[in-house]
C-alpha positions as CSV (number, residue, x, y, z in Angstrom):
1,X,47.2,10.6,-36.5
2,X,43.3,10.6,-36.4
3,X,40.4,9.0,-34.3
4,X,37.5,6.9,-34.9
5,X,36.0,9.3,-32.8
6,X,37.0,12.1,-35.2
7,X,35.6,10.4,-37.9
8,X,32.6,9.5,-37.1
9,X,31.5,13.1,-35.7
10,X,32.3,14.4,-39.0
11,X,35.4,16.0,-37.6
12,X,37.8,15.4,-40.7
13,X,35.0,16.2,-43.2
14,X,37.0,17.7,-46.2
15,X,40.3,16.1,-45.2
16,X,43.2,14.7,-47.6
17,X,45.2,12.6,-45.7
18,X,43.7,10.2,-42.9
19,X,46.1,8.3,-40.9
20,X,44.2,5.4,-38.4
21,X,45.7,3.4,-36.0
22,X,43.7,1.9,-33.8
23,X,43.9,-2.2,-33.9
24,X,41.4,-2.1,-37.1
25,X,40.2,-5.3,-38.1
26,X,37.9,-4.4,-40.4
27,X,37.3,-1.2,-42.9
28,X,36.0,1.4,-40.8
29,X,32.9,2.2,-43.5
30,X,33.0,5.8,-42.3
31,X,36.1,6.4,-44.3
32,X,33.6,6.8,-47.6
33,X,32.3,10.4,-45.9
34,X,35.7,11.0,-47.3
35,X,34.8,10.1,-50.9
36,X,35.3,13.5,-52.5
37,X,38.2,14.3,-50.6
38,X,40.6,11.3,-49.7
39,X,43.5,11.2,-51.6
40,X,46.0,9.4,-49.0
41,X,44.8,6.2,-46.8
42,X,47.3,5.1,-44.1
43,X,45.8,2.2,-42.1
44,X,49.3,0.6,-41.2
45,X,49.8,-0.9,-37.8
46,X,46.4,-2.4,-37.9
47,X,44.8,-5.9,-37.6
48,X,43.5,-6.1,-41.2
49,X,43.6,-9.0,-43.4
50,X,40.8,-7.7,-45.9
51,X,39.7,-4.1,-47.7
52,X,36.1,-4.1,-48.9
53,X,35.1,-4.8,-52.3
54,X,33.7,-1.2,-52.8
55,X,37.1,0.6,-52.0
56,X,36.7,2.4,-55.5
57,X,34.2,4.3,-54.1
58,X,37.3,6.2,-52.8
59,X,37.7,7.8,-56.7
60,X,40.6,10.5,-55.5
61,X,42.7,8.0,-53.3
62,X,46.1,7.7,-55.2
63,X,48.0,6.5,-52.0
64,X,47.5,3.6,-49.9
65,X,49.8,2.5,-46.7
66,X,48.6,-1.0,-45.0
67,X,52.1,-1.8,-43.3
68,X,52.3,-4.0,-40.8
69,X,49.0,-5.6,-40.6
70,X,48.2,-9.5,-41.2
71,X,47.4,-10.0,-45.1
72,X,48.0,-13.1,-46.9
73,X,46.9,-11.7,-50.3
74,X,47.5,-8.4,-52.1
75,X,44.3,-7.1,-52.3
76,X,42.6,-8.0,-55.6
77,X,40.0,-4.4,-55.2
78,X,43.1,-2.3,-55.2
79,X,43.2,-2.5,-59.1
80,X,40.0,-1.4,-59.2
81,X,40.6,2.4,-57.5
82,X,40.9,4.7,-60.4
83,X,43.4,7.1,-59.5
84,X,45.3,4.8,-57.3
85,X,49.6,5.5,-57.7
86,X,51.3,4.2,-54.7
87,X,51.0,0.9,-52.6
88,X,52.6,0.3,-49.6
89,X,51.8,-3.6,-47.8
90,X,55.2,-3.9,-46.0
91,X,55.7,-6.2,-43.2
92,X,52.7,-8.3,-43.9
93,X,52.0,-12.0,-44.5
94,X,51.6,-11.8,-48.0
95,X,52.2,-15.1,-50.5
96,X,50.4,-13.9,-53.5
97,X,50.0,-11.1,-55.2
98,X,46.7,-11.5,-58.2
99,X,47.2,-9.5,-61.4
100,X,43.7,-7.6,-60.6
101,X,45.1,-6.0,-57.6
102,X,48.0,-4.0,-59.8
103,X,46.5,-0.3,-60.5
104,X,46.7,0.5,-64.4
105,X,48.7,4.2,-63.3
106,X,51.0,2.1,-60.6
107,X,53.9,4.5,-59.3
108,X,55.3,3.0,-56.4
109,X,54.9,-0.3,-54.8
110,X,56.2,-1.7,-51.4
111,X,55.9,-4.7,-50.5
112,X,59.2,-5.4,-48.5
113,X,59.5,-8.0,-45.7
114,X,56.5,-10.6,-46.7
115,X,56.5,-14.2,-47.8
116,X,56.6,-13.8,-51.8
117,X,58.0,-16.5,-53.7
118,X,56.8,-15.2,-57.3
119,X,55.3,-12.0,-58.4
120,X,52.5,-12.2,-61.4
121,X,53.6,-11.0,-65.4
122,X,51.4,-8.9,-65.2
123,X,53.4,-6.5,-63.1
124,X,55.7,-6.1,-66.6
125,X,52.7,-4.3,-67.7
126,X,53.0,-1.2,-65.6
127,X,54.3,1.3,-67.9
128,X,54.6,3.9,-65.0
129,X,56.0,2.0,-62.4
130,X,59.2,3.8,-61.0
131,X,59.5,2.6,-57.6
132,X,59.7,-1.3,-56.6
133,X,60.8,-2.1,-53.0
134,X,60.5,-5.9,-52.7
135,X,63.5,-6.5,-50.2
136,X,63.1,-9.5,-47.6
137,X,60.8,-11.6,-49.5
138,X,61.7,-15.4,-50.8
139,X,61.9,-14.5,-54.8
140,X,63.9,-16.8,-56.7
141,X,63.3,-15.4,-59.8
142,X,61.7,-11.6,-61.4
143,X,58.9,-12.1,-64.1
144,X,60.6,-11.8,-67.7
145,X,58.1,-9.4,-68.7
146,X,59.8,-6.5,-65.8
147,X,62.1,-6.1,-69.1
148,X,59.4,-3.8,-70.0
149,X,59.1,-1.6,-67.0
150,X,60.8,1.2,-68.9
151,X,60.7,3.9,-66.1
152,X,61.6,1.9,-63.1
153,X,64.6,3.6,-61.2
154,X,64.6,2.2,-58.1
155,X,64.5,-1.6,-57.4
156,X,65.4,-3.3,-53.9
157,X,65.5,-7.1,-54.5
158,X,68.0,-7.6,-51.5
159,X,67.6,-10.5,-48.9
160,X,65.3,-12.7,-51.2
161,X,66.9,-16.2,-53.2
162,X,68.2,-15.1,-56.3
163,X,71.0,-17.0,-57.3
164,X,71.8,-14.4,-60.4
165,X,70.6,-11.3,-61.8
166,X,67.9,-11.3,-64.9
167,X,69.8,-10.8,-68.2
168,X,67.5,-7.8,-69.1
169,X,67.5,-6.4,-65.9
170,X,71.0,-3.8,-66.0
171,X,69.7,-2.6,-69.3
172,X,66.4,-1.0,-68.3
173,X,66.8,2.4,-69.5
174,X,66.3,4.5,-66.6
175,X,67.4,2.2,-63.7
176,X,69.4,4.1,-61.2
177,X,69.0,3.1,-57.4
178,X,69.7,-1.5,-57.5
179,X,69.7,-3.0,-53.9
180,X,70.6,-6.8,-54.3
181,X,72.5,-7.7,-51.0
182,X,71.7,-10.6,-49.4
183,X,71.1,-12.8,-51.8
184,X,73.0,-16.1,-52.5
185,X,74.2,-14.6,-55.8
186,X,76.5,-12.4,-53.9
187,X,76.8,-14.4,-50.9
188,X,79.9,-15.1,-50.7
189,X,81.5,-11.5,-51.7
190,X,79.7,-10.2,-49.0
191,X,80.6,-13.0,-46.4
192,X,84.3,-11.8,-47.4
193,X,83.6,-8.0,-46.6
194,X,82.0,-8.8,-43.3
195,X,85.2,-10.5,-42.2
196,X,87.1,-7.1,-43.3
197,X,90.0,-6.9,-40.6
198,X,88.7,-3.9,-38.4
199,X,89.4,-3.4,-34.8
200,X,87.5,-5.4,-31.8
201,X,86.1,-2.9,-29.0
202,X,84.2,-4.9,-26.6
203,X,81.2,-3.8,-25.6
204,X,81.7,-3.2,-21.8
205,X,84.6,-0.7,-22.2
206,X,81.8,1.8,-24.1
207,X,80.4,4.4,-22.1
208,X,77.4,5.0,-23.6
209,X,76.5,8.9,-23.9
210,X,73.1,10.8,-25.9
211,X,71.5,9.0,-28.4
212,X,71.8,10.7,-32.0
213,X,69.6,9.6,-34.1
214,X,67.6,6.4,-35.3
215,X,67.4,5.3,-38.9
216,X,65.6,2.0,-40.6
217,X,68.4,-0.2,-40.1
218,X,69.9,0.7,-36.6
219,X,70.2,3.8,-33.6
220,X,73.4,5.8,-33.1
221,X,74.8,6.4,-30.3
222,X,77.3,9.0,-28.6
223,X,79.6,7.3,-26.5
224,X,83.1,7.3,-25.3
225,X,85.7,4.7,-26.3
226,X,88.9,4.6,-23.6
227,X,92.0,3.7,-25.6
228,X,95.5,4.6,-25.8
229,X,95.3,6.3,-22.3
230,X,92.5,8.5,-23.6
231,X,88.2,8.6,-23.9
232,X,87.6,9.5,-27.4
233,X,84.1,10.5,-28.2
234,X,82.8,8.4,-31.0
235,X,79.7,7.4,-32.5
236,X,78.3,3.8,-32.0
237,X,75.8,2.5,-34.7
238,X,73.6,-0.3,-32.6
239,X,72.0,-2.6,-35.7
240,X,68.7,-3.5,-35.3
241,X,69.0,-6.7,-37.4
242,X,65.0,-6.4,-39.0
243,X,64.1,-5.8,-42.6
244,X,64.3,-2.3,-44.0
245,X,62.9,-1.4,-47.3
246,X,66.8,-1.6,-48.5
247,X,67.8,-4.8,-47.4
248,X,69.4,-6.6,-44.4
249,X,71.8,-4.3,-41.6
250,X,74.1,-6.8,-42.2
251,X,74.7,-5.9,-45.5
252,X,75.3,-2.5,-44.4
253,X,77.7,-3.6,-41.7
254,X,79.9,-5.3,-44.9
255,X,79.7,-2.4,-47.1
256,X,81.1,-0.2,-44.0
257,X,83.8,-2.6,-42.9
258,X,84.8,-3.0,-46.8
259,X,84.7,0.3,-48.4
260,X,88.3,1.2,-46.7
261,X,89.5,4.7,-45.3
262,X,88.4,7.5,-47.7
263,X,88.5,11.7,-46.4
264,X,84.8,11.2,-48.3
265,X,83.7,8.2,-45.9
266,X,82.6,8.2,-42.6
267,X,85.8,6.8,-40.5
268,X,84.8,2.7,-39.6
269,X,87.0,2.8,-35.8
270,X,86.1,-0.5,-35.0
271,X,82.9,-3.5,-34.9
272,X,81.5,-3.9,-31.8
273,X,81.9,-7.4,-29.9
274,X,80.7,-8.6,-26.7
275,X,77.2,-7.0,-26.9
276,X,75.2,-8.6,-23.9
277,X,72.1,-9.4,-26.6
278,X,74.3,-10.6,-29.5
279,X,73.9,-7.3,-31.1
280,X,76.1,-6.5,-33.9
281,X,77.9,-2.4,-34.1
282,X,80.1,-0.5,-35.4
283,X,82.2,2.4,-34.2
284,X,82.8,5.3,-36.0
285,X,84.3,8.7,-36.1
286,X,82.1,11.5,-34.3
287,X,80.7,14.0,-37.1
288,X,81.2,17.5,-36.7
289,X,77.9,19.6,-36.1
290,X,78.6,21.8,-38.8
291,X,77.8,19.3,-41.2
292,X,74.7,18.7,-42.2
293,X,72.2,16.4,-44.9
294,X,72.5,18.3,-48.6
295,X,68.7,17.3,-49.0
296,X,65.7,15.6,-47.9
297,X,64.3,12.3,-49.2
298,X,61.8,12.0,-52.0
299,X,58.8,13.1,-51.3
300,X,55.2,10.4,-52.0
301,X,54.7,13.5,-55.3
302,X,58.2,13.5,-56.1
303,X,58.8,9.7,-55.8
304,X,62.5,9.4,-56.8
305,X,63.9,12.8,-56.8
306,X,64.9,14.5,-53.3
307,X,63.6,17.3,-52.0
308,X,65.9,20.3,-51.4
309,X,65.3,23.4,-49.1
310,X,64.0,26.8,-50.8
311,X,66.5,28.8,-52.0
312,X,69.0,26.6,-51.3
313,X,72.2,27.7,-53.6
314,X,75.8,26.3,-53.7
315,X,79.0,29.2,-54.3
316,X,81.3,27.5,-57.1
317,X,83.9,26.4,-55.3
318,X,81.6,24.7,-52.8
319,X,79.8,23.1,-55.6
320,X,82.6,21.6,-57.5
321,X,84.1,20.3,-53.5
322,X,80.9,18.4,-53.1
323,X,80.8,17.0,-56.5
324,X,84.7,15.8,-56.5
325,X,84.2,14.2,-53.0
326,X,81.5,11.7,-54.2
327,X,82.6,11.2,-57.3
328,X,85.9,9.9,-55.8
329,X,84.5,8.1,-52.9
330,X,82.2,6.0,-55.4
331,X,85.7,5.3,-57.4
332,X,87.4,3.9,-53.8
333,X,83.8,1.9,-53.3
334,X,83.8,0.4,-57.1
335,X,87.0,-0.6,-57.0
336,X,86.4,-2.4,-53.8
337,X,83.6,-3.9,-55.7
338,X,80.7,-2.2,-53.5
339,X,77.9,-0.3,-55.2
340,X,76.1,2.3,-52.8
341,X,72.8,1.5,-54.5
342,X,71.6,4.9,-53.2
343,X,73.4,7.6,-54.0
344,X,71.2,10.6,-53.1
345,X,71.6,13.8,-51.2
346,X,69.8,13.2,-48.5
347,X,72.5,10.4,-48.3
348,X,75.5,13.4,-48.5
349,X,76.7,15.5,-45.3
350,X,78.4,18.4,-45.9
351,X,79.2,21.9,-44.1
352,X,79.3,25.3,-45.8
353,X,83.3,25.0,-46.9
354,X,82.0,22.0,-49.1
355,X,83.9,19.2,-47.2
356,X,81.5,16.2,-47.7
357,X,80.7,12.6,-46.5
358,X,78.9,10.0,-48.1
359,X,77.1,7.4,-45.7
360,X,74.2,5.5,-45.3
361,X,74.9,2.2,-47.0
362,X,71.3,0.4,-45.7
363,X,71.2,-0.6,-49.9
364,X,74.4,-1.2,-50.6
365,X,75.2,-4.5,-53.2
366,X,78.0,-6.3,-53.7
367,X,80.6,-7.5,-57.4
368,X,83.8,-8.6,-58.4
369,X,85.1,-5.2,-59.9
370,X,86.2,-7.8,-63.0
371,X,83.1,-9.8,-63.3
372,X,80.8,-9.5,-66.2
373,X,78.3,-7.0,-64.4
374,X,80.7,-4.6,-63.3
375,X,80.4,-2.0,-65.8
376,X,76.7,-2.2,-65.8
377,X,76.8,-1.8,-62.3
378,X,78.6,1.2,-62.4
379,X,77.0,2.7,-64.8
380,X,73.2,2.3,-62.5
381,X,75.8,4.8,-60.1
382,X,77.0,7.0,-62.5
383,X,73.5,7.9,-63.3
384,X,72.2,8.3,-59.7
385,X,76.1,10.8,-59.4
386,X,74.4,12.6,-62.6
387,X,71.2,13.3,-60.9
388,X,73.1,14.7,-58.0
389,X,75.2,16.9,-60.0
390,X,72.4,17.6,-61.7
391,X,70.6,19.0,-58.4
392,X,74.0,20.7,-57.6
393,X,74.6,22.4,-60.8
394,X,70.8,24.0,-61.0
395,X,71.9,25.2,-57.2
396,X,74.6,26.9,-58.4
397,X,75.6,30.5,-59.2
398,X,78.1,29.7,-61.8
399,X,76.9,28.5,-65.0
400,X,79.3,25.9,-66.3
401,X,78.7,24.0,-70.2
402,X,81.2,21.9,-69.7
403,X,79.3,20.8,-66.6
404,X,76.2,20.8,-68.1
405,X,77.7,18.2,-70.3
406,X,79.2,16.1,-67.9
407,X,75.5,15.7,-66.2
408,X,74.6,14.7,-69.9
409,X,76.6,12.0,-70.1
410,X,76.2,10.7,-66.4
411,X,72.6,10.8,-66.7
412,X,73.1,8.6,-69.8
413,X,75.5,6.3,-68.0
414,X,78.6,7.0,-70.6
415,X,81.7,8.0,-68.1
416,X,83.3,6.0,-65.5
417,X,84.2,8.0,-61.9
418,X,87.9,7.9,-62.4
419,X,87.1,10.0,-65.6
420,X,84.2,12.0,-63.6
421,X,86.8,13.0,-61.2
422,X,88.9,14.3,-63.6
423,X,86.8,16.7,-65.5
424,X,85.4,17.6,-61.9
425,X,89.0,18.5,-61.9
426,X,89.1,20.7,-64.6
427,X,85.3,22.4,-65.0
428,X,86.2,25.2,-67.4
């Protein structure tokens, strides 16, 4: 994070990336010493409701982050920035967003957790839009001309009004990653799934240990759970109940409760009850340390493909256990009529004998497994599974065709997991 003070004694002269947050409420116009440099502008946590008419005057900037400020409008000047890719206006006020302020080489747009109620058609002309995060907004319909966006993978519609999907929308081409919880189309599946049976443990009787970690939708506890004359250690999963970029912690909460035992699944011990501030948990099994995340998240250049670590390589056998254990914990969650909605490997745990876990379910969507979009559905999974195994098998010191082929056909959407399982079965 920079200064004001930096940038005004010429400091940053030269710099890339400038990152102010300072309670802006206007443009700081000492950002244009920047001009020749600036390629990433990250004014989030700010005051602003405005961006100067002569922001073009920043002609490298292709990424933009005003989070959590106060605008109303999308900025209409934003169209104007010539190499502008990626624009990110979460957790503002806005209510309208003007054609003009929709960059011709648009990548990536977030605009989760404002007040739209309709989006303009011209966001259908976008050819190279990939990435559209419009979770928590009140959207009762998509523009008809999103049929278009022929590259989008990843859409997060969840928590807005839709009472259906779009006809066209399950046959874009490339769509991989759908987030749609939340919405009264799926209302009341997902009312059903929250009201899983699961096990009460009240609140008091935790004893709260270290804190592990802290994710969008909620912060994960270590605590200890007395039952059955014993303290197990277990992991308790605090939801935070705002917006993330997926979707609503509740609908995480139902996914957990109804995806069912799995050995691929993080173990669901309990829901929490009793909490003191009404909040809701879950208890879990404790994860071993030896597992760990098979890769890191997309990067702002990589957009919807995650990052793995140099020379990161997979034996065969290690390989083939992390593909089979997605693959069938996907089956379990279709057949419950759950759709992860991001399967990825930053998503995936596993430890160096392959045993693997799939969690995270912040964009997880909800479908009766014999409704009419359940085959579309699964096949938006089966693509993401063929990614993976894509990433797996160029990992790999084995060279498998048959493999090879089986990526193919997922990264077309043509197999169904029960079928995936069983050529992971037999590779050779």
């Amino acid at each position: 994070m920079h200064t004001l003070e930096q940038l005004r004694s010429g400091a940053l002269a030269g710099i890339t990336r400038l990152t102010l947050r300072c309670g802006l409420t206007e443009f700081p116009r000492e950002i244009y010493a920047l001009a020749d440099s600036l390629e990433i502008l990250d004014l989030s946590g700010n005051a602003l409701s405005s961006l100067p008419d002569d922001l073009p005057r920043l002609h490298k900037l292709r990424i933009i982050f005003c989070s959590d400020n106060q605008f109303t409008e999308l900025p209409p000047v934003l169209g104007a920035c010539p190499a502008l890719t990626m624009v990110g206006f979460k957790a503002n006020q806005i209510r309208h967003v003007p054609a003009a302020a929709l960059p011709a080489q648009l990548r990536w747009l977030v605009l989760t957790d404002n007040d739209l109620e309709q989006l303009p058609a011209a966001l259908g002309e976008r050819p190279l839009l990939q990435k559209l995060m419009l979770a928590g907004n009140r959207l009762r319909a998509l523009p008809e001309s999103m049929a278009q966006l022929h590259k989008l993978e990843l859409l997060r519609i969840a928590s807005n009004r839709l009472d259906a999907l779009p006809s066209w929308l399950l046959s874009l081409p490339r769509l991989t990653w759908l987030a749609y919880a939340g919405n009264p189309l799926c209302d009341q599946l997902e009312d059903t799934l929250v009201h899983t049976p699961s096990t009460a443990i009240s609140w008091p009787t935790l004893a709260l240990r270290d804190k592990l970690g802290e994710g969008a939708s909620g912060v994960i506890y270590k605590a200890d759970w007395p039952h059955d004359d014993t303290a197990e250690p277990v992991a308790v999963k605090l939801f935070k109940g705002a917006m993330t970029s997926d979707g609503s912690p509740l609908s995480e909460m139902a996914a957990c409760l109804g995806a069912g035992a799995h050995p691929n699944l993080i173990p669901v011990l309990g829901h929490i009850e009793d909490h003191p501030d009404g909040v809701h948990g879950l208890a879990m099994s404790l994860i071993s340390p030896d597992f760990h995340n098979l890769a890191g998240p997309p990067s702002l250049n990589s957009c919807t493909r995650d990052i793995y670590r140099d020379g990161k390589r997979f034996p065969l056998e290690t390989m083939l256990s992390i593909a089979r254990g997605i693959a069938s914990a996907a089956a379990q969650l279709h057949s419950h009529g759950i759709m992860h909605g991001d399967l990825y490997g930053h998503n995936v745990l596993h430890d160096e004998h392959g045993h693997t876990l799939l969690g995270d379910f912040g964009a997880a969507s909800f479908y009766d497994p014999a409704g009419p979009h359940a085959a579309a559905l699964q096949t938006l999974e089966v693509r993401a599974f063929g990614n993976l195994l894509e990433e797996l098998l160029d990992r790999c010191d084995t060279d498998l065709p048959r493999l090879r082929q089986l990526r193919d056909a997922c990264q077309q959407g043509g197999p169904r997991f029960n079928d995936i399982k069983e050529q992971l079965d037999n590779p050779f």
